[in-house]
N, C-alpha and C positions, 0 to 999 in steps of 0.2 A: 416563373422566376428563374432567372439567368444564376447559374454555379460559379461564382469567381474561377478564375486560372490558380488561386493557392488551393482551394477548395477541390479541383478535379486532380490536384496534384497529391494534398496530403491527406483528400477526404475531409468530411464534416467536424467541425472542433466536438470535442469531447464536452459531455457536463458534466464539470464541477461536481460532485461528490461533497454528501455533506460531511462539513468538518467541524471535529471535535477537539479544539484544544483546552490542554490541561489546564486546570485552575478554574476555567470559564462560569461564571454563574449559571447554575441551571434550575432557577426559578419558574420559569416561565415556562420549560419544557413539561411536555405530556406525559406522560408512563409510557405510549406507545412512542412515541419520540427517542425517550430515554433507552428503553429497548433495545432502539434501534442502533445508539450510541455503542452501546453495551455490545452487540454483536458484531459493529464493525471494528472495534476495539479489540475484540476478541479475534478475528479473522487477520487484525494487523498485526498481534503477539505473536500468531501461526505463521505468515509471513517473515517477522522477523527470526523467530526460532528457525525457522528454516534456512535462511541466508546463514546465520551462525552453524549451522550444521555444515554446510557447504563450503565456507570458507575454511572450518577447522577437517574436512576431506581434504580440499586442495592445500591444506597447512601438511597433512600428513604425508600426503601424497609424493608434496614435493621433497620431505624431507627423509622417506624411504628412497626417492630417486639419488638423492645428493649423500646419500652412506655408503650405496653403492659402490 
C-alpha cells in the first residue's frame, strides 16, 4: 500500500480518542467504559491544573521582571 505525500510528510493521522462531553447520556455505557471516562477526565483536570500553574509562573515571572 503506497503512503500518500501528506502522510510521509506529517506521518500517520492520529486516532481520535474517545470523547466524553458533559451532559452526555450515559445509559448505554459499561462500568469499564465508564471507568475509563472517569480516568481520562481525571488525567485532563491534571493537565489543565498544570497549564494554570504555568501561566500563573509566567504571570509572576513577568511581573518580578517589570518591578525591577
Amino acid at each position: 500500500m503506497a503512503v500518500s505525500d501528506e502522510e510521509s510528510i506529517f506521518g500517520a493521522p492520529r486516532k481520535a480518542a474517545a470523547v466524553h462531553e458533559i451532559g452526555q447520556p450515559i445509559d448505554l455505557l459499561s462500568a469499564p467504559e465508564l471507568a475509563e471516562r472517569i480516568e481520562s477526565l481525571k488525567q485532563e483536570i491534571l493537565r489543565l491544573e498544570a497549564a494554570i500553574k504555568a501561566r500563573e509562573a509566567t504571570k509572576q515571572a513577568a511581573s518580578a521582571f517589570f518591578k525591577s
